[in-house]
HTML snippet that shows the backbone in 3Dmol.js (N, CA, C, O; Angstrom):
<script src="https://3Dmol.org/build/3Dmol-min.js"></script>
<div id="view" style="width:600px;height:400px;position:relative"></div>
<script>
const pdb = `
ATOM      1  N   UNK A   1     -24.218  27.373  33.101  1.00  0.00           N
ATOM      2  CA  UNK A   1     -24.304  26.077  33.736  1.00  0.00           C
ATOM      3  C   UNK A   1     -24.398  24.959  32.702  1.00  0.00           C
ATOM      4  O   UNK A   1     -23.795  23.893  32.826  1.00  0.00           O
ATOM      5  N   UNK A   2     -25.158  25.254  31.715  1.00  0.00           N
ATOM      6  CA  UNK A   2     -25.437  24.302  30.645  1.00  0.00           C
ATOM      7  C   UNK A   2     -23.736  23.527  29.840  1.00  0.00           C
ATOM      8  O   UNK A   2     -23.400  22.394  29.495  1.00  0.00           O
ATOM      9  N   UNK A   3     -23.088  24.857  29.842  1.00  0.00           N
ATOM     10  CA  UNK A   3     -21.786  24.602  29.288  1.00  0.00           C
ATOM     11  C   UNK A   3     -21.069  23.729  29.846  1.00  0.00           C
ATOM     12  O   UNK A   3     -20.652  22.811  29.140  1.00  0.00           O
ATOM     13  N   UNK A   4     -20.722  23.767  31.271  1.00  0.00           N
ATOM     14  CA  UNK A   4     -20.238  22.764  32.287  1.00  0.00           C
ATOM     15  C   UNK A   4     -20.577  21.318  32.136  1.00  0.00           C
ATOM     16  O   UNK A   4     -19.693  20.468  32.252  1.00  0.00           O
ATOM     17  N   UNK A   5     -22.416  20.845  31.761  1.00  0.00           N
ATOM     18  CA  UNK A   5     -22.553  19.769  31.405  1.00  0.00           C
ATOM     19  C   UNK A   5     -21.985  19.035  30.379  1.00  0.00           C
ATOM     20  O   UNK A   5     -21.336  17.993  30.469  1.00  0.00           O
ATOM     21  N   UNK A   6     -22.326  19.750  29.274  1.00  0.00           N
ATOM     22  CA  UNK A   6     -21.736  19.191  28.246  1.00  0.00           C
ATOM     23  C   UNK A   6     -20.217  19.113  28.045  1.00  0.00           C
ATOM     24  O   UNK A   6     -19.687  18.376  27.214  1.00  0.00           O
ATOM     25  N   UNK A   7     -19.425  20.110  29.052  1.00  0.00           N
ATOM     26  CA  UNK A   7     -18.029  19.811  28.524  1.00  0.00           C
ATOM     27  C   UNK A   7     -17.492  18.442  29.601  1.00  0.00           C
ATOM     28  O   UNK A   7     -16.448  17.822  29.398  1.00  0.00           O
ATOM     29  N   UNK A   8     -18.389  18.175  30.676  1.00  0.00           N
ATOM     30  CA  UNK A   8     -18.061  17.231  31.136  1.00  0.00           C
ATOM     31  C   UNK A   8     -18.841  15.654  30.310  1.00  0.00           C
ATOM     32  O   UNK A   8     -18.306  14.559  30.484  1.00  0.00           O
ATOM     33  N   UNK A   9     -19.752  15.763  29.698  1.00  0.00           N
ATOM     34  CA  UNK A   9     -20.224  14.612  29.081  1.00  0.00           C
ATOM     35  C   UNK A   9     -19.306  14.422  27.909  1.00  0.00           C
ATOM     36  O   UNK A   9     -19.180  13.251  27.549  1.00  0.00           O
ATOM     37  N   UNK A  10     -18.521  15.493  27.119  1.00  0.00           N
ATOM     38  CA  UNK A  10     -17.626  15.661  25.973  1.00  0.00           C
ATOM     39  C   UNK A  10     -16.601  14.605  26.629  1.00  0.00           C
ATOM     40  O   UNK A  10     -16.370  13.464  26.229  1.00  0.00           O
ATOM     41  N   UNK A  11     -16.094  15.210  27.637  1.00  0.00           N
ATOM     42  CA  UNK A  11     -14.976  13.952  28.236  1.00  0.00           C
ATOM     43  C   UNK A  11     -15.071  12.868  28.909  1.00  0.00           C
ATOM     44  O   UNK A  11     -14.142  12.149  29.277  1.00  0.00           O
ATOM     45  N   UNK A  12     -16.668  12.668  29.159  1.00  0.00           N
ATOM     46  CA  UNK A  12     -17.094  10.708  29.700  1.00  0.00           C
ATOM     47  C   UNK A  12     -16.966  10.808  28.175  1.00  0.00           C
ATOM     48  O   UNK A  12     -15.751  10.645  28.279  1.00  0.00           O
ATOM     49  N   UNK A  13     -17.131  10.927  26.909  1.00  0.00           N
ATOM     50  CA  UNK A  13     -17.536  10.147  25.922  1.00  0.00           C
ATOM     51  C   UNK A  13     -15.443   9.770  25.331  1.00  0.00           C
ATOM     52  O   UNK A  13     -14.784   8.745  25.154  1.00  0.00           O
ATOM     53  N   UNK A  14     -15.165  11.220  25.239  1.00  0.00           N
ATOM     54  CA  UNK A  14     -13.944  11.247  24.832  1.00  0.00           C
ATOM     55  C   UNK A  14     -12.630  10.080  25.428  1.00  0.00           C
ATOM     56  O   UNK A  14     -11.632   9.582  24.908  1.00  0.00           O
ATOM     57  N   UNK A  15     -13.446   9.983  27.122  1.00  0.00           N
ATOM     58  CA  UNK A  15     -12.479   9.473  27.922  1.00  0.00           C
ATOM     59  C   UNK A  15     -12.817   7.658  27.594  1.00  0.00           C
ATOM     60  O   UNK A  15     -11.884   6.875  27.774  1.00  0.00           O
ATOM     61  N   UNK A  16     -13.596   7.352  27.324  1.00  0.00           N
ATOM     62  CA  UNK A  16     -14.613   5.810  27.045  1.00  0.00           C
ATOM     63  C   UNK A  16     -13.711   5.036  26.359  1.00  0.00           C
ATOM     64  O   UNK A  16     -13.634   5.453  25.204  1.00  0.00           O
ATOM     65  N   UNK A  17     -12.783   3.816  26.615  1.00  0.00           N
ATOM     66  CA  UNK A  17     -12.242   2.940  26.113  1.00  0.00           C
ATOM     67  C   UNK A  17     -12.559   2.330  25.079  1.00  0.00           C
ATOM     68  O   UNK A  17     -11.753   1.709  24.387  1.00  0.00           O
ATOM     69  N   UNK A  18     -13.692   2.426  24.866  1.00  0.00           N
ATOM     70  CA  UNK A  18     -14.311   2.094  23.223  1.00  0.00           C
ATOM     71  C   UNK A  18     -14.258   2.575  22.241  1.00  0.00           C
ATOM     72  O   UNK A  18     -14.302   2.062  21.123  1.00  0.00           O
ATOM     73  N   UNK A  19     -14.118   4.007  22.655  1.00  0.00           N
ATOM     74  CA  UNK A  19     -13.474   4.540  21.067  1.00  0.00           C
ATOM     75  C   UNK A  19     -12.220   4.807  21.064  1.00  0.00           C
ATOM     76  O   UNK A  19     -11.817   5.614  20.227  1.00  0.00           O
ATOM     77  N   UNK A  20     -11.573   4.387  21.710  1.00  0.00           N
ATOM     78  CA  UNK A  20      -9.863   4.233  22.048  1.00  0.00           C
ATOM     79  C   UNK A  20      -9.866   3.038  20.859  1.00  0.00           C
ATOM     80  O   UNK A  20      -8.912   3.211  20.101  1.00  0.00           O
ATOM     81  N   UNK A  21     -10.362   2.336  20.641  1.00  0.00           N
ATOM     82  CA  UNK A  21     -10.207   1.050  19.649  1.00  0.00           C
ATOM     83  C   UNK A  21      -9.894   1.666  17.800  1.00  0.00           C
ATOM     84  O   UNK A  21      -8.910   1.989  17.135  1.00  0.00           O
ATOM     85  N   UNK A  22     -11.261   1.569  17.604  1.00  0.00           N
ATOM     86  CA  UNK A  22     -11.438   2.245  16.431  1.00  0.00           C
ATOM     87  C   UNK A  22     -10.662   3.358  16.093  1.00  0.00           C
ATOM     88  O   UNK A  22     -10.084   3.327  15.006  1.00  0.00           O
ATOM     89  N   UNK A  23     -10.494   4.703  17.090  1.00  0.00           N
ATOM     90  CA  UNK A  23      -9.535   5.792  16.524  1.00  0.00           C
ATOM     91  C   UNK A  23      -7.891   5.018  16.453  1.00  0.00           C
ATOM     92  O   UNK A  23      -7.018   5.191  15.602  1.00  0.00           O
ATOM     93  N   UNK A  24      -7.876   4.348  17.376  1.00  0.00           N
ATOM     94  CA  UNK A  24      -6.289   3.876  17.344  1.00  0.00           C
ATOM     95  C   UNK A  24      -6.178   2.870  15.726  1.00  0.00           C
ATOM     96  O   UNK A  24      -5.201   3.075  15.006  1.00  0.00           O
ATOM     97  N   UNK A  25      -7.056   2.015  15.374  1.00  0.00           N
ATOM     98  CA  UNK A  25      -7.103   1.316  14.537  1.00  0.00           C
ATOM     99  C   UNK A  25      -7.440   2.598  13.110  1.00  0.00           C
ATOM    100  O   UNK A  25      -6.778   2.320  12.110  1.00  0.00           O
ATOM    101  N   UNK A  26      -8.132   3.575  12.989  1.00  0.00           N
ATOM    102  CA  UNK A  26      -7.646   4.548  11.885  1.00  0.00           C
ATOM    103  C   UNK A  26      -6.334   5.367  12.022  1.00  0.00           C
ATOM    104  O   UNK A  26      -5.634   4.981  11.086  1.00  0.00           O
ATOM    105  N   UNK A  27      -5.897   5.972  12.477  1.00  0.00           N
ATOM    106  CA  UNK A  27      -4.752   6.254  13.237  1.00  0.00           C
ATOM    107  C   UNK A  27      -3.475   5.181  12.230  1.00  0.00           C
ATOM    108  O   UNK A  27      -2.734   5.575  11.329  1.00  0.00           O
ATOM    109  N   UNK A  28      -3.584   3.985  12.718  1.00  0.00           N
ATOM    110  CA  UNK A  28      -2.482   3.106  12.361  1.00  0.00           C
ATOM    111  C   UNK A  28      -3.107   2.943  10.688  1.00  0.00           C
ATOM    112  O   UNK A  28      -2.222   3.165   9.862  1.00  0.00           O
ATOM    113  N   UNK A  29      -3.859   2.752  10.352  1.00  0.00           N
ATOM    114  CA  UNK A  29      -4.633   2.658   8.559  1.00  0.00           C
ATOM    115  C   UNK A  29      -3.911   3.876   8.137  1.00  0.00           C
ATOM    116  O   UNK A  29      -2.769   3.690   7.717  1.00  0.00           O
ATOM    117  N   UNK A  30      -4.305   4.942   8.164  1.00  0.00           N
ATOM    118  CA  UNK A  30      -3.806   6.018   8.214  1.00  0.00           C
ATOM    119  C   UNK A  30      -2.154   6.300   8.024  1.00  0.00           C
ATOM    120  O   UNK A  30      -1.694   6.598   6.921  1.00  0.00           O
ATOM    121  N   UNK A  31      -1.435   6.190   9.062  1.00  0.00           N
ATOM    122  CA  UNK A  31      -0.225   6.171   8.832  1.00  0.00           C
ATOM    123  C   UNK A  31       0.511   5.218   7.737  1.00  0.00           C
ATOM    124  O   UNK A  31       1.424   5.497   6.960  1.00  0.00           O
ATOM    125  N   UNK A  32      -0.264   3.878   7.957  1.00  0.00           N
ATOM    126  CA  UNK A  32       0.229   3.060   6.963  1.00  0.00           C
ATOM    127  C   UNK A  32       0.235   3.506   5.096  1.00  0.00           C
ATOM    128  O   UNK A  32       0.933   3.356   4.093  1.00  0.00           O
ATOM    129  N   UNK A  33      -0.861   4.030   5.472  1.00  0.00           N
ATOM    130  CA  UNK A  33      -1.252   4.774   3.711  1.00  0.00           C
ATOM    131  C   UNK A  33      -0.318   5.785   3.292  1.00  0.00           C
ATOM    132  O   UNK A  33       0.228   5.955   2.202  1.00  0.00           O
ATOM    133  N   UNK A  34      -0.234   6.486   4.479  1.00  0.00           N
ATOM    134  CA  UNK A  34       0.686   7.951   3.717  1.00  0.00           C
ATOM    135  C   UNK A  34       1.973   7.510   4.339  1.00  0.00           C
ATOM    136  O   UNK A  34       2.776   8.430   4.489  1.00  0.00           O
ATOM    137  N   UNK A  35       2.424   6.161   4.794  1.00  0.00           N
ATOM    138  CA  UNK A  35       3.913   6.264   4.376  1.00  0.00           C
ATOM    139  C   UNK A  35       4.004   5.541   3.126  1.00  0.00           C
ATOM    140  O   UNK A  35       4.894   5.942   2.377  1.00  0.00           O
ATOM    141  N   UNK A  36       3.287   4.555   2.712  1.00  0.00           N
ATOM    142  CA  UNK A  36       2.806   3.760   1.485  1.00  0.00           C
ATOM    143  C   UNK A  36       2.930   4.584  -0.020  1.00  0.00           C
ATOM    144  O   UNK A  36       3.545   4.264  -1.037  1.00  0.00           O
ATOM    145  N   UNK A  37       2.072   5.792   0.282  1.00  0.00           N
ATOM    146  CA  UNK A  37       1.880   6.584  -0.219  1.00  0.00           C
ATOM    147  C   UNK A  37       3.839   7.754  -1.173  1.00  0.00           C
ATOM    148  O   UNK A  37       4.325   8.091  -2.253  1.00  0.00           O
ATOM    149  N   UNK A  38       4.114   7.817   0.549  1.00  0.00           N
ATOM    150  CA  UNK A  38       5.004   8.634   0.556  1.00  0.00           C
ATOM    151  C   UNK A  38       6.688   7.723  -0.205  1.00  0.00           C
ATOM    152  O   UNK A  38       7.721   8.248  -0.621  1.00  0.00           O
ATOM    153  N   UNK A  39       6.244   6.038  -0.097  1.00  0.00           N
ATOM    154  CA  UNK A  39       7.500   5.466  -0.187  1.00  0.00           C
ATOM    155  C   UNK A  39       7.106   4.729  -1.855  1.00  0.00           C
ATOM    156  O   UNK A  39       7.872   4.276  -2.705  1.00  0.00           O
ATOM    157  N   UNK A  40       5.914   4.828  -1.848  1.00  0.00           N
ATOM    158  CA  UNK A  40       5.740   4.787  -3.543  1.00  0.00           C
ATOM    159  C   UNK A  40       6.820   4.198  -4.757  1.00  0.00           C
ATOM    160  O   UNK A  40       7.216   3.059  -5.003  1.00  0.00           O
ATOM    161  N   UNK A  41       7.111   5.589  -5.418  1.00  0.00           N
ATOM    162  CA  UNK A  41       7.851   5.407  -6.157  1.00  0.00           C
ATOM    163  C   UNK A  41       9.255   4.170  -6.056  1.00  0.00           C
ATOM    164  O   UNK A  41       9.689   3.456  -6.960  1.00  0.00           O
ATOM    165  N   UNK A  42       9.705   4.270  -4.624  1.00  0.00           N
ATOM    166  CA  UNK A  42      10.969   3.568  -4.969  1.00  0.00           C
ATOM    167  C   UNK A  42      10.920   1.982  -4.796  1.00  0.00           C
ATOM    168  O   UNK A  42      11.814   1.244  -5.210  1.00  0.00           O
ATOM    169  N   UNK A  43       9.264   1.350  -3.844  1.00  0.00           N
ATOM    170  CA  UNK A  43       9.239   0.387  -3.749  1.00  0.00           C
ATOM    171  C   UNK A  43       7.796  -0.490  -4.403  1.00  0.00           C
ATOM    172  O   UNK A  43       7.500  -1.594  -3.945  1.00  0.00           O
ATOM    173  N   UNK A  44       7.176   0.012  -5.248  1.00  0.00           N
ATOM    174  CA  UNK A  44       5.673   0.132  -5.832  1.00  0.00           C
ATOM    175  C   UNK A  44       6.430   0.194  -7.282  1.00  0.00           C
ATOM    176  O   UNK A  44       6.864   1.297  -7.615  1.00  0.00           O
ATOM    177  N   UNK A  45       6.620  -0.924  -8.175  1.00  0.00           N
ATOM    178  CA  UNK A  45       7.132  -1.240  -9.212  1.00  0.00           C
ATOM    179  C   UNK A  45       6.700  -2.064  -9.926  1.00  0.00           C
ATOM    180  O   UNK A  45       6.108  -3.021  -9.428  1.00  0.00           O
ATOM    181  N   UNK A  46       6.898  -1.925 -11.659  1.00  0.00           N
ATOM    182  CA  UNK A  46       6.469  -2.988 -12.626  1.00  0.00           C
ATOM    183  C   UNK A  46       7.119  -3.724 -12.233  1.00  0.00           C
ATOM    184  O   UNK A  46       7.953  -3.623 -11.333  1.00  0.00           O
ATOM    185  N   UNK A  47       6.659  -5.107 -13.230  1.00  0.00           N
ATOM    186  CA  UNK A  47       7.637  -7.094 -13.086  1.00  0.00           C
ATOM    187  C   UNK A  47       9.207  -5.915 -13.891  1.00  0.00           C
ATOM    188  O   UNK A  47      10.417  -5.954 -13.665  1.00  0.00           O
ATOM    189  N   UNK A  48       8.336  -4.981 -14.861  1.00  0.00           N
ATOM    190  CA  UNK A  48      10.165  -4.976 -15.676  1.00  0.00           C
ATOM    191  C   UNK A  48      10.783  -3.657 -14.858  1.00  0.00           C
ATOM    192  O   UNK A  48      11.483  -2.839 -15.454  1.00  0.00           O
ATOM    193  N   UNK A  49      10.608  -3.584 -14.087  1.00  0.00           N
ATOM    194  CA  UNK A  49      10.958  -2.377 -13.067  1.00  0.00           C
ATOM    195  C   UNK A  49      12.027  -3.307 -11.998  1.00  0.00           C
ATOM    196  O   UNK A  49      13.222  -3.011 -12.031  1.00  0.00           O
ATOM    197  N   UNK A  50      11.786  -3.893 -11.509  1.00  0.00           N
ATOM    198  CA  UNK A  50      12.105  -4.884 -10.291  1.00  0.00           C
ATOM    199  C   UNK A  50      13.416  -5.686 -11.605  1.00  0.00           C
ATOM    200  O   UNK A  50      14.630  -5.577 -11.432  1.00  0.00           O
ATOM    201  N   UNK A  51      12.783  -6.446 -12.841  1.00  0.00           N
ATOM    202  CA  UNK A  51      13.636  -7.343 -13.638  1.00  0.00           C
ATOM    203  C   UNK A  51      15.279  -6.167 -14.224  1.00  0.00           C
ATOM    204  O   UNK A  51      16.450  -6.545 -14.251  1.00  0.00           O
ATOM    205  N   UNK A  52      14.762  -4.833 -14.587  1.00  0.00           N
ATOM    206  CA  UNK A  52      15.596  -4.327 -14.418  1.00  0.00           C
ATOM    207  C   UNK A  52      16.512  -3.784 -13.508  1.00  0.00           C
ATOM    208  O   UNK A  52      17.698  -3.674 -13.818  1.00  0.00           O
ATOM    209  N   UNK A  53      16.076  -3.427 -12.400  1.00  0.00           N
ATOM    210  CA  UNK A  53      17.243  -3.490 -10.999  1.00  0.00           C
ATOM    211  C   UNK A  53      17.796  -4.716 -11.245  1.00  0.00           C
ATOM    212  O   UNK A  53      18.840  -4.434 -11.832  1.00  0.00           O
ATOM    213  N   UNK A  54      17.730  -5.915 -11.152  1.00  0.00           N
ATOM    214  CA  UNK A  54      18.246  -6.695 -10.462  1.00  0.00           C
ATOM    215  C   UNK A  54      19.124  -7.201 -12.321  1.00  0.00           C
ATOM    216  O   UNK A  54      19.873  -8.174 -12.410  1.00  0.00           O
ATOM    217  N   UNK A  55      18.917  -6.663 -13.042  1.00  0.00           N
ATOM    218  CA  UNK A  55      20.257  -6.772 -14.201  1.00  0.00           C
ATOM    219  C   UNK A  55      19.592  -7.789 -15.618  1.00  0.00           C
ATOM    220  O   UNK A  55      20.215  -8.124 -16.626  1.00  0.00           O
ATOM    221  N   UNK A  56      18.213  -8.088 -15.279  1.00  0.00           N
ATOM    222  CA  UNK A  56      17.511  -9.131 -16.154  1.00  0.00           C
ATOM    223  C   UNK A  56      16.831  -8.058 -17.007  1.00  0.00           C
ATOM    224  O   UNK A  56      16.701  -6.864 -16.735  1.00  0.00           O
ATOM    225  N   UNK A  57      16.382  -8.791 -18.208  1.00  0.00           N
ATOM    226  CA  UNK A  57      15.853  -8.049 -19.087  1.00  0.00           C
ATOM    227  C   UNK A  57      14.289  -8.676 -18.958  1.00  0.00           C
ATOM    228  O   UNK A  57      13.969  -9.787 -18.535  1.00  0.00           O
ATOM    229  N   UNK A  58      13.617  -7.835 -19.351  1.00  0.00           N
ATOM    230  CA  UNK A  58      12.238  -7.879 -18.793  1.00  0.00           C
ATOM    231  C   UNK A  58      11.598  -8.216 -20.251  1.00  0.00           C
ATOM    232  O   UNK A  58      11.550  -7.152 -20.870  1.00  0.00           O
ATOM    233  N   UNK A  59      10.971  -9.529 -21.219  1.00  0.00           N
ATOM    234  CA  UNK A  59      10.402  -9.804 -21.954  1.00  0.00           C
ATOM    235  C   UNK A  59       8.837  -9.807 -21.887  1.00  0.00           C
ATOM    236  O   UNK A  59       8.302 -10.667 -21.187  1.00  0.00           O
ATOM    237  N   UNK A  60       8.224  -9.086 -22.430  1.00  0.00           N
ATOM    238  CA  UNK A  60       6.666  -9.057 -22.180  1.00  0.00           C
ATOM    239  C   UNK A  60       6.303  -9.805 -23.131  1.00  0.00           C
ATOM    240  O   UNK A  60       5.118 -10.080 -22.943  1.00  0.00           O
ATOM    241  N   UNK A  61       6.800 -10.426 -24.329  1.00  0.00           N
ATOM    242  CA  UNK A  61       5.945 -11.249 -25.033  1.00  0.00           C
ATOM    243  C   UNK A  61       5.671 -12.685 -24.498  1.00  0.00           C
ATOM    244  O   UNK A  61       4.740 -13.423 -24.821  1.00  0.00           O
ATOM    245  N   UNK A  62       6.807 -12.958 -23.495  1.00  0.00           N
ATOM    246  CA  UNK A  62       7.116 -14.328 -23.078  1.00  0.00           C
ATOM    247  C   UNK A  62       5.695 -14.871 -22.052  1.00  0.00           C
ATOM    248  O   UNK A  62       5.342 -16.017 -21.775  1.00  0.00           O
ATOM    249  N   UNK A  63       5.307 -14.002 -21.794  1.00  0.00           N
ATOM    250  CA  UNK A  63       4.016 -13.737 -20.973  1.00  0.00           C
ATOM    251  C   UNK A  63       2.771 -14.054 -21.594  1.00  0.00           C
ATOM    252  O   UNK A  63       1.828 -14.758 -21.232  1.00  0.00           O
ATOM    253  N   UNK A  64       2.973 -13.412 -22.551  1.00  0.00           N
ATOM    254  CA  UNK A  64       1.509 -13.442 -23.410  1.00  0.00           C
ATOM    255  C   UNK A  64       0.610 -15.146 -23.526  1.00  0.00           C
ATOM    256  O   UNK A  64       1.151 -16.174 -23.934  1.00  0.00           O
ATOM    257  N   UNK A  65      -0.739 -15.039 -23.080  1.00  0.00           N
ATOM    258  CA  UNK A  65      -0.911 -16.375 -23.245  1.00  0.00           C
ATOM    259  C   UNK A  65      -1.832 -16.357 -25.053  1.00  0.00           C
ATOM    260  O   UNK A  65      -2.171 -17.415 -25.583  1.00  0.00           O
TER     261      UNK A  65
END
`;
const viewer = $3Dmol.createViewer("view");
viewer.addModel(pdb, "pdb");
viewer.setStyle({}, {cartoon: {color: "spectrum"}});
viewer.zoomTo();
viewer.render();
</script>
């Protein structure tokens, strides 16, 4: 009998629109990271990373203060 309670209090808590918020809001953090993560390399670049795609030469002294 005891079991019955709790698996029905498991789903008032589970079912509760309030934590519909927060899990949906990690959920989307989450995904954002490991595609972030996953797309890295080709868009997560140095100034002379980016200056070289685009055909410029990338001077680091010009920088220097």
């Amino acid at each position: 009998m005891k079991k019955k309670v709790s698996m029905n209090n498991w789903k008032e808590i589970v079912g509760s629109p309030i934590w519909w918020v927060p899990v949906s809001l990690l959920v989307l953090f989450i995904s954002i990271e490991g595609l972030h993560l996953a797309e890295h390399g080709k868009n997560c670049k140095t100034k002379a990373a980016w200056m070289n795609e685009a055909g410029l030469e990338y001077d680091r002294e010009s920088e220097v203060r």
